[in-house]
N, CA, C and O atoms as a Tinker XYZ file with bonds, in Angstrom:
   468  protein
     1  N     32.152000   71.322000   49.128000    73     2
     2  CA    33.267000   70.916000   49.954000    64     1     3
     3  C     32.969000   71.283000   51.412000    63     2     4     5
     4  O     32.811000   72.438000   51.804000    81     3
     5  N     32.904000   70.130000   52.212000    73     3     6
     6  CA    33.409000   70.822000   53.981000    64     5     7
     7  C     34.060000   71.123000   54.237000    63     6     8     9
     8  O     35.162000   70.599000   54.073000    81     7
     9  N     33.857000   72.148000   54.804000    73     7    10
    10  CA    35.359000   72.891000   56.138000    64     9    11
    11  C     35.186000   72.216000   56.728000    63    10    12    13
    12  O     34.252000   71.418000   56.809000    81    11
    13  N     36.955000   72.523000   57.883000    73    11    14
    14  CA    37.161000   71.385000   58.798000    64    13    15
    15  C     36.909000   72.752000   59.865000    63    14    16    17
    16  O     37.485000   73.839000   59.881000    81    15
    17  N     35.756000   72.189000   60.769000    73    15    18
    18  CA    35.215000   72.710000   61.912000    64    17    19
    19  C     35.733000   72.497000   63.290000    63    18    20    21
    20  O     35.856000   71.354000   63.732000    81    19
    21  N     35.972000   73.314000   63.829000    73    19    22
    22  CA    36.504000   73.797000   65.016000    64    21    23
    23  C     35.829000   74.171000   66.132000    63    22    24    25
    24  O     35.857000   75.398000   66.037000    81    23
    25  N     35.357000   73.962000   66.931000    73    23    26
    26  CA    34.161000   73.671000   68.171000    64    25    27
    27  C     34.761000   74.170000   69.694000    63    26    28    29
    28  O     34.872000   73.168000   70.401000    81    27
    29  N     35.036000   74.977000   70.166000    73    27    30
    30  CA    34.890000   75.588000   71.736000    64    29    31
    31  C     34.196000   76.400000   71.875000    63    30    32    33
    32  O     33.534000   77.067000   71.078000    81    31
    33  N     34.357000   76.412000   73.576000    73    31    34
    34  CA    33.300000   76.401000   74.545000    64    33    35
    35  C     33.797000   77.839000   75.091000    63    34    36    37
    36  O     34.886000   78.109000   75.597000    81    35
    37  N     32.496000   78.834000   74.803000    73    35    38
    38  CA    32.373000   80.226000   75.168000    64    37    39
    39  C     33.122000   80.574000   76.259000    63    38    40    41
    40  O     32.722000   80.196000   77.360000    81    39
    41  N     34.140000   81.224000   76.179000    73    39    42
    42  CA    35.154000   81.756000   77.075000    64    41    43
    43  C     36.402000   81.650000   77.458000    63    42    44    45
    44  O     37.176000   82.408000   78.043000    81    43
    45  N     36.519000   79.945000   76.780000    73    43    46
    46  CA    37.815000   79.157000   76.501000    64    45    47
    47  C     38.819000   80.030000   75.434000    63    46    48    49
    48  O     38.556000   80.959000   74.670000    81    47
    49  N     39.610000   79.582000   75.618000    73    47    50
    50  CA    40.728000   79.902000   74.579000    64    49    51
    51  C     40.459000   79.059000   73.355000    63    50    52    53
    52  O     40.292000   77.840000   73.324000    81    51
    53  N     40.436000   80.335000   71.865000    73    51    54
    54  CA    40.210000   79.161000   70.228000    64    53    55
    55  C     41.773000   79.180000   69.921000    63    54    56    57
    56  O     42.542000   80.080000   70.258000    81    55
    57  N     42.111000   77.990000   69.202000    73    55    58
    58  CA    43.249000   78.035000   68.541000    64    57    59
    59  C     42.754000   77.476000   66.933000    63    58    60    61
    60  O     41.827000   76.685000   66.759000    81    59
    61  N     43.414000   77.949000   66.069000    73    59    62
    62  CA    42.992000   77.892000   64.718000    64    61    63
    63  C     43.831000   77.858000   63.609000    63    62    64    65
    64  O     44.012000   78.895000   62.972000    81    63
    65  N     44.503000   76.553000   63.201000    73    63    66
    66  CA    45.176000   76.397000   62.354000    64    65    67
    67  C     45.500000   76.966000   61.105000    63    66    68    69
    68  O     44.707000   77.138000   60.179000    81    67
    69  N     46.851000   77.286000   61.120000    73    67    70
    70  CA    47.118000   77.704000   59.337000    64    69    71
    71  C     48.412000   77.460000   58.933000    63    70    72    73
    72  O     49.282000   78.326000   59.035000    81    71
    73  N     48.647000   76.225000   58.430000    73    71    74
    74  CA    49.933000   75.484000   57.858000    64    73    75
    75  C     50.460000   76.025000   56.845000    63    74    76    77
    76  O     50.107000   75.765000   55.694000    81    75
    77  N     51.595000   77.046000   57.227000    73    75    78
    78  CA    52.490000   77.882000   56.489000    64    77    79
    79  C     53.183000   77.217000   55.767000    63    78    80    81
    80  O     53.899000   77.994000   55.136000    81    79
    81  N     53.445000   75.863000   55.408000    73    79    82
    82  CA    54.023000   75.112000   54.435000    64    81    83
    83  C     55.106000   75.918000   54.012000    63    82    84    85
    84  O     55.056000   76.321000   52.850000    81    83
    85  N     56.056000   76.230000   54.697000    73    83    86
    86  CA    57.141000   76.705000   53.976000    64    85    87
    87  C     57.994000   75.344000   53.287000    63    86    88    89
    88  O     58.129000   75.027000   52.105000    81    87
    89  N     58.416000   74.803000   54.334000    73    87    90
    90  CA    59.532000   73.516000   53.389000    64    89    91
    91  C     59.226000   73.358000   52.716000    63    90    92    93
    92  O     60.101000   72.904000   51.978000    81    91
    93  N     57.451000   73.467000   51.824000    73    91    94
    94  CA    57.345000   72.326000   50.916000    64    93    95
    95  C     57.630000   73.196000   49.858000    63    94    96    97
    96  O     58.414000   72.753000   49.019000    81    95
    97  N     57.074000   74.616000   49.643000    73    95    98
    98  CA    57.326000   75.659000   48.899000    64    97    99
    99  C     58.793000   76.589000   48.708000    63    98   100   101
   100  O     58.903000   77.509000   47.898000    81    99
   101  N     60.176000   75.997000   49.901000    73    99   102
   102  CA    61.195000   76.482000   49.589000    64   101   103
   103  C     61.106000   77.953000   48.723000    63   102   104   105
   104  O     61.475000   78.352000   47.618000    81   103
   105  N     60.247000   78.622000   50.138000    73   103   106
   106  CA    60.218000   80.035000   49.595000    64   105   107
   107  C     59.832000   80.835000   51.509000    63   106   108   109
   108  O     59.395000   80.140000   52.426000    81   107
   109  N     60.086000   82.057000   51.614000    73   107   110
   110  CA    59.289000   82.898000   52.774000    64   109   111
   111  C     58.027000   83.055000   53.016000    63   110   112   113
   112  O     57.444000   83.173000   51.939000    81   111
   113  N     57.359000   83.112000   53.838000    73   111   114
   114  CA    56.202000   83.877000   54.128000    64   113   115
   115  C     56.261000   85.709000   54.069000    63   114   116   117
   116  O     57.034000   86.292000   54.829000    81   115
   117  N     55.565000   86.325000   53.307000    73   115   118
   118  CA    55.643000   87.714000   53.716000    64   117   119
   119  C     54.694000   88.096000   54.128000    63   118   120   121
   120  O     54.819000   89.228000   54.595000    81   119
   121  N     53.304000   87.506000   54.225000    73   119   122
   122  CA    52.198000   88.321000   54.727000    64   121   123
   123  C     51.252000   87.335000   55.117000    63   122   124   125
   124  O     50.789000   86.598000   54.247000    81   123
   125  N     50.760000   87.172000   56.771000    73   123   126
   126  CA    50.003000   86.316000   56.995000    64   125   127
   127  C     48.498000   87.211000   56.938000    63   126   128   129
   128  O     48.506000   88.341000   57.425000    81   127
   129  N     47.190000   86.658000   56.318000    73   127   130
   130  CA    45.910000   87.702000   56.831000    64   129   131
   131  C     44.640000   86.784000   57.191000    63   130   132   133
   132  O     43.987000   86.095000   56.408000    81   131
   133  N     44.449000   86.956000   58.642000    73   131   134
   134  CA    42.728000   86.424000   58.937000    64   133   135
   135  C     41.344000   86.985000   58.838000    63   134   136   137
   136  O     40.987000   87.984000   59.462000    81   135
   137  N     40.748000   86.451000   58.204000    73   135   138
   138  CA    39.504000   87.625000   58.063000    64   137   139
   139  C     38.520000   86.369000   58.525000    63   138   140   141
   140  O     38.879000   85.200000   58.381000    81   139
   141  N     37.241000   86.740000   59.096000    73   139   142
   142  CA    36.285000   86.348000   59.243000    64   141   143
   143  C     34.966000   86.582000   58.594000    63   142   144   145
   144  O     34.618000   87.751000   58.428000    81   143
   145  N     34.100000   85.502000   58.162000    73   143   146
   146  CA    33.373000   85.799000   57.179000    64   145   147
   147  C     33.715000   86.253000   55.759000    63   146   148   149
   148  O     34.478000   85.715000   54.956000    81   147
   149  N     32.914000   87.464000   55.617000    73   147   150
   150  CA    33.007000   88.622000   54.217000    64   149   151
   151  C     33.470000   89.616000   55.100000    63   150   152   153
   152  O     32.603000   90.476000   55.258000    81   151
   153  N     34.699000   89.873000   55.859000    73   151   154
   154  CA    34.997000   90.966000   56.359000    64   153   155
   155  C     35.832000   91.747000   55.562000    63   154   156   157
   156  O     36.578000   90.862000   55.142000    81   155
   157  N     36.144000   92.548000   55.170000    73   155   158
   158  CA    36.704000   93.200000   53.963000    64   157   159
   159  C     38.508000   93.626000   55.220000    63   158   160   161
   160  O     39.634000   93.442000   54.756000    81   159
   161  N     38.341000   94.015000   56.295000    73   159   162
   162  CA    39.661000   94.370000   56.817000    64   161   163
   163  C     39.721000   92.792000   57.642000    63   162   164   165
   164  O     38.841000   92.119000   58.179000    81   163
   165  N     41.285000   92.574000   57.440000    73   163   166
   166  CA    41.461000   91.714000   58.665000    64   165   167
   167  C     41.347000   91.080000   59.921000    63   166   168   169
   168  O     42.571000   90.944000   59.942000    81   167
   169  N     41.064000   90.667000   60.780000    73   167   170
   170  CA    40.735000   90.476000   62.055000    64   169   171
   171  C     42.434000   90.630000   62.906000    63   170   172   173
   172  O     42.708000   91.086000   64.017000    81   171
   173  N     43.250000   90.085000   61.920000    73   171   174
   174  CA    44.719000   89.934000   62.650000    64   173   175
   175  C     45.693000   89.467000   61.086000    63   174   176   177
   176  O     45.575000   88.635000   60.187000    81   175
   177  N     46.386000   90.263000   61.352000    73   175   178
   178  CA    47.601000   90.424000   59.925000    64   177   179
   179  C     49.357000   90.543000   60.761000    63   178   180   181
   180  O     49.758000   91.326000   61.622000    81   179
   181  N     50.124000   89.302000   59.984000    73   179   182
   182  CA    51.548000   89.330000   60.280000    64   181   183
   183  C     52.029000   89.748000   58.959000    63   182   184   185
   184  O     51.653000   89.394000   57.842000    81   183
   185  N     53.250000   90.857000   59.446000    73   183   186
   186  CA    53.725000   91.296000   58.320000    64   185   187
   187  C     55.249000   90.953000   57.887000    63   186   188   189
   188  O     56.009000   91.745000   58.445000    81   187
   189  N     55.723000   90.311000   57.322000    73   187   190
   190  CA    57.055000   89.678000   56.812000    64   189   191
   191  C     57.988000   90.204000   56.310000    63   190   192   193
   192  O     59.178000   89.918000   56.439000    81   191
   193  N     57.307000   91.348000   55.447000    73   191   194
   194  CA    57.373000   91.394000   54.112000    64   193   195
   195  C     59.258000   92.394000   54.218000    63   194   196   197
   196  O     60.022000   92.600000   53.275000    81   195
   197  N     59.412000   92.719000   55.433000    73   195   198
   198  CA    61.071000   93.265000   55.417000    64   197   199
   199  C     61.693000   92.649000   56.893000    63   198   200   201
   200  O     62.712000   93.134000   57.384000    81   199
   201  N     61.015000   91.616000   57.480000    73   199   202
   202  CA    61.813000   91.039000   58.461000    64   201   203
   203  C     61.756000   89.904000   58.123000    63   202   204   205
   204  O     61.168000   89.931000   57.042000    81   203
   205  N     62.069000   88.619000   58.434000    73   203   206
   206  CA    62.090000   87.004000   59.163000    64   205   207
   207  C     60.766000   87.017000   59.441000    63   206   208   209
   208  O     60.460000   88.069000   60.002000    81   207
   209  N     59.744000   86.189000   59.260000    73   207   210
   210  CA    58.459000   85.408000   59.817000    64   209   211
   211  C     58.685000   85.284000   61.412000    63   210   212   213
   212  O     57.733000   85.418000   62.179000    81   211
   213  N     59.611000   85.098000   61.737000    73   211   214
   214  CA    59.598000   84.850000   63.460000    64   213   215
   215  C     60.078000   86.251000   64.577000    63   214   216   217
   216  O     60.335000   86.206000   65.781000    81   215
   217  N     60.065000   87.830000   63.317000    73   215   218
   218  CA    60.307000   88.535000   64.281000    64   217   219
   219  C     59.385000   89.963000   63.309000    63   218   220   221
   220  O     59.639000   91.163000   63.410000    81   219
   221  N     58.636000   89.514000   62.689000    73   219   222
   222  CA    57.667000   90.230000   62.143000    64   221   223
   223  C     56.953000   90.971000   62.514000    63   222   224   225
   224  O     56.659000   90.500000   63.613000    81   223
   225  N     56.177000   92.234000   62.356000    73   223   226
   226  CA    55.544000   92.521000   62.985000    64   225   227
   227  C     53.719000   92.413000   62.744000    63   226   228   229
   228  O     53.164000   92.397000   61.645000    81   227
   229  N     53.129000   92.358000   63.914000    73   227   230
   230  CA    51.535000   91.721000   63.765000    64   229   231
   231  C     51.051000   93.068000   64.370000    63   230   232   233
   232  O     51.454000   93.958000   65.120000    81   231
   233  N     49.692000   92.639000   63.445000    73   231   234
   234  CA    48.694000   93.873000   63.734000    64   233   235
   235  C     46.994000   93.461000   63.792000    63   234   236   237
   236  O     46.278000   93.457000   62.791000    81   235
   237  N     46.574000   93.154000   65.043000    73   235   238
   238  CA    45.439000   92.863000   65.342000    64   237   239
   239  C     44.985000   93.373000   65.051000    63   238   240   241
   240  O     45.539000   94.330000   64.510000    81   239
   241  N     43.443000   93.332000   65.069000    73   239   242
   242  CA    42.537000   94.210000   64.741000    64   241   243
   243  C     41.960000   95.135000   66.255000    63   242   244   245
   244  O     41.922000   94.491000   67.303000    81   243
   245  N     41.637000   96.270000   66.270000    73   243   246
   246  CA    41.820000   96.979000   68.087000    64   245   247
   247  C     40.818000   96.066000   68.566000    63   246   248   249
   248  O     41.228000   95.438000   69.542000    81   247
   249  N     39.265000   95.680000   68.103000    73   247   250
   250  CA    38.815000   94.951000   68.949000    64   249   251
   251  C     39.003000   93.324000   69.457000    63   250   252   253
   252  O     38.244000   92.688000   70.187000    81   251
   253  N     40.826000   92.682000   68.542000    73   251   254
   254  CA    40.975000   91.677000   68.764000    64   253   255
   255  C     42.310000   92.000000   69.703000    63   254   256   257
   256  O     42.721000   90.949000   70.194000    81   255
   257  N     43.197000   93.291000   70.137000    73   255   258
   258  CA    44.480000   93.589000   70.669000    64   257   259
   259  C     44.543000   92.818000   71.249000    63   258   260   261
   260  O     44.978000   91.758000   70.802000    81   259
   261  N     44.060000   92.968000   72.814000    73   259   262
   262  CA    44.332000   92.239000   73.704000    64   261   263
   263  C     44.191000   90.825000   74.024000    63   262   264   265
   264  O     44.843000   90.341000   74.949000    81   263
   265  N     43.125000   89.898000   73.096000    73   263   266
   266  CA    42.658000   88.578000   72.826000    64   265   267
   267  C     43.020000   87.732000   71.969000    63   266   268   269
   268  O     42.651000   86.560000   72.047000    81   267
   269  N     43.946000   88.258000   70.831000    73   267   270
   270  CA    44.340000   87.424000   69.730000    64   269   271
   271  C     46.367000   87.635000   69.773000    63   270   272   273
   272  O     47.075000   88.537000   70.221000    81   271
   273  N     46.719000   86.211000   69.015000    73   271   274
   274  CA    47.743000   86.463000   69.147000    64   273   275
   275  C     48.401000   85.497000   67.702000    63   274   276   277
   276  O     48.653000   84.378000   68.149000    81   275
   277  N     48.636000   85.532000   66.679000    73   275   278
   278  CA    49.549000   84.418000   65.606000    64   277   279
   279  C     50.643000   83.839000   66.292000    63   278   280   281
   280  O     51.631000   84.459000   66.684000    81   279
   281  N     50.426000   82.593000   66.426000    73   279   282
   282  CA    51.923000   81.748000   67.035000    64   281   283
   283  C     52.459000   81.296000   65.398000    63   282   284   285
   284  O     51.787000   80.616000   64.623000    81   283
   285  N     53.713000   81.814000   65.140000    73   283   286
   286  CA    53.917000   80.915000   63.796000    64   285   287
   287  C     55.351000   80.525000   63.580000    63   286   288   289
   288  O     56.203000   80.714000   62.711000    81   287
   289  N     55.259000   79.867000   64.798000    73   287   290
   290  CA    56.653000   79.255000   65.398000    64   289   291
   291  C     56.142000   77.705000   65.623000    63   290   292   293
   292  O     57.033000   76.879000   65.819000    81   291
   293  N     55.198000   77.387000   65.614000    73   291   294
   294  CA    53.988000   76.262000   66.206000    64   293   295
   295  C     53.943000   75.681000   64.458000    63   294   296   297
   296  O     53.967000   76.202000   63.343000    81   295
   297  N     53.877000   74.531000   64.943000    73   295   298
   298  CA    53.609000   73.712000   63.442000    64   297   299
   299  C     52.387000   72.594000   63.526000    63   298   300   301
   300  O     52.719000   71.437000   63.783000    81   299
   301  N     51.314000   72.827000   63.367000    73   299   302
   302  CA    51.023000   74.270000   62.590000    64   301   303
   303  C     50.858000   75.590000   63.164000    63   302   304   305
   304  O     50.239000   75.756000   64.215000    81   303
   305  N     51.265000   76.313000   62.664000    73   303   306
   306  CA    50.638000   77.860000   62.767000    64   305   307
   307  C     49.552000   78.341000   63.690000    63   306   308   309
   308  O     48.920000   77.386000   64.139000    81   307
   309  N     49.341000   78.922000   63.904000    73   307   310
   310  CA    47.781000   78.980000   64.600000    64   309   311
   311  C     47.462000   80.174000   65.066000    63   310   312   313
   312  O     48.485000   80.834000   65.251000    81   311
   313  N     46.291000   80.862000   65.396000    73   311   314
   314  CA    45.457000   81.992000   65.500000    64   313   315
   315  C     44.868000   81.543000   66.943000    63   314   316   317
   316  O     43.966000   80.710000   67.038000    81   315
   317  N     45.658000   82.380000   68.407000    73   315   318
   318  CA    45.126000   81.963000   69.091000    64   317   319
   319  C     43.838000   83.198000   69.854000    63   318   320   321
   320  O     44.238000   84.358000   69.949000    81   319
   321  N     42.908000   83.003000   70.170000    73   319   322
   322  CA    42.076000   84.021000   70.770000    64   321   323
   323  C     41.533000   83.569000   71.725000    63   322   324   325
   324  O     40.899000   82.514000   71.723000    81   323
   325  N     41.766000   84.581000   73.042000    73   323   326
   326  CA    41.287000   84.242000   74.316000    64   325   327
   327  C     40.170000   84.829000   74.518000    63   326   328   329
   328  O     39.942000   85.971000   74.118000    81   327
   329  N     39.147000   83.940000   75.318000    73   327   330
   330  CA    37.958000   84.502000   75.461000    64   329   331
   331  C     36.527000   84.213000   74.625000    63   330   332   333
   332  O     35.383000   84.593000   74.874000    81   331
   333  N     37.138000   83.259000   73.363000    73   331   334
   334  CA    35.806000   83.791000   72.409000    64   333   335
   335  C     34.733000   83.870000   72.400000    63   334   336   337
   336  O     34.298000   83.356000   73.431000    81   335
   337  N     34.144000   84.158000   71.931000    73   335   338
   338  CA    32.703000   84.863000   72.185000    64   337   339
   339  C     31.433000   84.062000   70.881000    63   338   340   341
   340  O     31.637000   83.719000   69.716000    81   339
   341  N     30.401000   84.011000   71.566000    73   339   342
   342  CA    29.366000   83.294000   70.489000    64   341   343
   343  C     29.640000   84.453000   69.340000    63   342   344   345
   344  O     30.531000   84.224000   68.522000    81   343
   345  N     29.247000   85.111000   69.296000    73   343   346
   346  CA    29.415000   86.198000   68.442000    64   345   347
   347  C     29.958000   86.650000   67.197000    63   346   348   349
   348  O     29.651000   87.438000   66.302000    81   347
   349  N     31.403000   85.405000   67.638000    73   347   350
   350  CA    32.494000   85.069000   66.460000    64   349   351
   351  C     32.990000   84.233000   66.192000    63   350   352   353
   352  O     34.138000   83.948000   65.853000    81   351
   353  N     31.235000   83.277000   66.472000    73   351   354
   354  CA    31.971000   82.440000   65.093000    64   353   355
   355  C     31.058000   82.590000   64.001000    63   354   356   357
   356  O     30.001000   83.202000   63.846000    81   355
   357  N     32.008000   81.611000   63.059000    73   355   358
   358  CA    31.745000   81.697000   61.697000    64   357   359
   359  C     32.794000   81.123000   60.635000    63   358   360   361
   360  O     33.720000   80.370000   60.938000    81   359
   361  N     32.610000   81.426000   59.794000    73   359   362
   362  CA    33.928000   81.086000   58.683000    64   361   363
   363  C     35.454000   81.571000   58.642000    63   362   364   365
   364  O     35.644000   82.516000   57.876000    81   363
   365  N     36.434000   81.153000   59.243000    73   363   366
   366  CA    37.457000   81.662000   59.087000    64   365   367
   367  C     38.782000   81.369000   58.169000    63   366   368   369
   368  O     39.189000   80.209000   58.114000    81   367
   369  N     39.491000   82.451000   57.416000    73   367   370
   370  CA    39.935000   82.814000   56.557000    64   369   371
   371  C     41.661000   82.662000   56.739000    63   370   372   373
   372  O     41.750000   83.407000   57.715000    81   371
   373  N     42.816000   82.303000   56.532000    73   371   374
   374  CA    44.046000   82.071000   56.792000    64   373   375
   375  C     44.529000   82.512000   55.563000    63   374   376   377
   376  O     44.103000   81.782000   54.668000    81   375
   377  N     45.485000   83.710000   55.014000    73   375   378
   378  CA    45.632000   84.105000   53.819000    64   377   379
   379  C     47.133000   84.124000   53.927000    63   378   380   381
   380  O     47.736000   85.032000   54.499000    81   379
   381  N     47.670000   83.176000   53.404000    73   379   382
   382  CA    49.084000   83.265000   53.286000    64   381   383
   383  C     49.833000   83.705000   52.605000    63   382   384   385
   384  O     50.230000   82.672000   52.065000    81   383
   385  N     50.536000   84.692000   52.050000    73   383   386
   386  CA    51.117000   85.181000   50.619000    64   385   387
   387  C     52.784000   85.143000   51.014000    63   386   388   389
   388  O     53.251000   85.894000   51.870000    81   387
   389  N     53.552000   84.213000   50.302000    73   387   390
   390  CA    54.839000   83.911000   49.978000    64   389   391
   391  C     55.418000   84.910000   48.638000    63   390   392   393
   392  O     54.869000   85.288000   47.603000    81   391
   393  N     56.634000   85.097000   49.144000    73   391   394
   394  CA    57.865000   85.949000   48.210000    64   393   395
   395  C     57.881000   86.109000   46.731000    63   394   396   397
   396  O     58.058000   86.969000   45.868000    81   395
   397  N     57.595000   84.787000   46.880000    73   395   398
   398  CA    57.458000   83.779000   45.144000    64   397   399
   399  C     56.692000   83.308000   45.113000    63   398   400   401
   400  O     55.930000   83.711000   44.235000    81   399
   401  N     56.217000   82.207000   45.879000    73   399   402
   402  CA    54.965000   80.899000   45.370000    64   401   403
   403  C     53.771000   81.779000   45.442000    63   402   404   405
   404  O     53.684000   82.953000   45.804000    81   403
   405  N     52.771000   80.855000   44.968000    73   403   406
   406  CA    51.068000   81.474000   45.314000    64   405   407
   407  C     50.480000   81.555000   46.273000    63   406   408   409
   408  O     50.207000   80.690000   47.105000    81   407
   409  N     50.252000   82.546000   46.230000    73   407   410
   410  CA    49.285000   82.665000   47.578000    64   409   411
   411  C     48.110000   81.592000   47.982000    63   410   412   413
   412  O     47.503000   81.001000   47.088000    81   411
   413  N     47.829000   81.376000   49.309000    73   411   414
   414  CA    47.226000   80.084000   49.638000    64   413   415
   415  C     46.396000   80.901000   51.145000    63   414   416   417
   416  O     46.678000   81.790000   51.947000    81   415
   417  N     44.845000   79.611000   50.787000    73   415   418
   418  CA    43.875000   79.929000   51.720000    64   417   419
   419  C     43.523000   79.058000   52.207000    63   418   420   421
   420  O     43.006000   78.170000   51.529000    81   419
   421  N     43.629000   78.951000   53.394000    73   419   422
   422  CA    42.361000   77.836000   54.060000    64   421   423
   423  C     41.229000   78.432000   54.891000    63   422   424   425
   424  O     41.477000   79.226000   55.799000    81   423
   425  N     40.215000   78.124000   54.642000    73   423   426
   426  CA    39.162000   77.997000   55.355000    64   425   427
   427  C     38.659000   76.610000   56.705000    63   426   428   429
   428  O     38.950000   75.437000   56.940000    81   427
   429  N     37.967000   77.446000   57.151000    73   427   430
   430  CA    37.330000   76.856000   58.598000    64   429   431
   431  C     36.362000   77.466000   59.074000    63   430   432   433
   432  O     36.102000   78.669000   59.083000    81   431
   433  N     35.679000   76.353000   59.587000    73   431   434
   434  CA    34.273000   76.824000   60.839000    64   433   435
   435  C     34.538000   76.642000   61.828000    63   434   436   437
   436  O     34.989000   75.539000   62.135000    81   435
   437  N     34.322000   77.964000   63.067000    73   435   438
   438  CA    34.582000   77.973000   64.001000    64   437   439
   439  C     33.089000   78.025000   64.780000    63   438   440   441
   440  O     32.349000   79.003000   64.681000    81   439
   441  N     32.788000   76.939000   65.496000    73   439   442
   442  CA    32.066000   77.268000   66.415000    64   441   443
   443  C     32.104000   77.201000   68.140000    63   442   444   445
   444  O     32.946000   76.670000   68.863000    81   443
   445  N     31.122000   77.792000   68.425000    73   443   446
   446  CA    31.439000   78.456000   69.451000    64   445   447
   447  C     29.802000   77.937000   70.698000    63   446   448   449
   448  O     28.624000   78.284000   70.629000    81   447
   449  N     30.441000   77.128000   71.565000    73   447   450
   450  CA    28.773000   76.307000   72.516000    64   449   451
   451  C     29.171000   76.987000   73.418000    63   450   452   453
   452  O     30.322000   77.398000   73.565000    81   451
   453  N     27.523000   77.311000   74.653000    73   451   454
   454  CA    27.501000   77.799000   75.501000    64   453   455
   455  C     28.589000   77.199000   76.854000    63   454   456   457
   456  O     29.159000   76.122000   76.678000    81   455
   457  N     28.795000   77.932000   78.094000    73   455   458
   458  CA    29.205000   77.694000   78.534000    64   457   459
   459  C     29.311000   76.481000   79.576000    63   458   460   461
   460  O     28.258000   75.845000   79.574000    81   459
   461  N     30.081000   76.068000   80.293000    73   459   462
   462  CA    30.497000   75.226000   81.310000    64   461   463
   463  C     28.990000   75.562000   82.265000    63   462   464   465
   464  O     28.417000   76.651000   82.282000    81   463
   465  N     28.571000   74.347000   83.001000    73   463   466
   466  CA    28.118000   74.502000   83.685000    64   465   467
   467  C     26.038000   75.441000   83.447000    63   466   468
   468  O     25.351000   75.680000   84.440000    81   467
């Protein structure tokens, strides 16, 4: 199967889809998680699981604090990171886990071309 690949330009801002499908599942989100690659901890995690999805609290990873941000007010969803870096890309991971329904993943390739100019 292909991933659907994702292509900016070193230094730009990535944005990176993850369609929380709530309507269709008529259930909550409680736990959003991005991992990159085989990374065993998260890169960036929203946590649901005792507030509302839209006032949740998120927990980057320290070397993503200041550069990453979950919009999941945006339809779709999305993982935005400023700055990115050749460095990181690779396969990325969208781990959605709902109240009730099953948990759901999408994958993506993110790549990442030299700069402008």
């Amino acid at each position: 199967m292909r991933l659907p690949t994702y292509t900016f330009i070193e230094g730009d801002r990535a944005e990176l889809p993850c369609d929380l499908n709530v309507s269709a599942t008529e259930d909550e989100v409680s736990l959003v998680l991005w991992h990159r690659d085989e990374s065993g901890s998260p890169l960036y995690s929203v946590d649901a699981r005792d507030l509302p999805l839209p006032t949740a609290t998120h927990f980057p990873a320290v070397h993503m604090e200041s550069r990453a941000y979950f919009n999941s007010s945006a339809s779709p969803a999305y993982l935005r990171i400023e700055g990115i870096k050749k460095d990181e890309e690779g396969i990325y991971r969208c781990r959605i886990e709902y109240r009730r329904a099953r948990t759901e993943t999408m994958d993506m390739m993110l790549l990442v071309i030299g700069e402008y100019g």
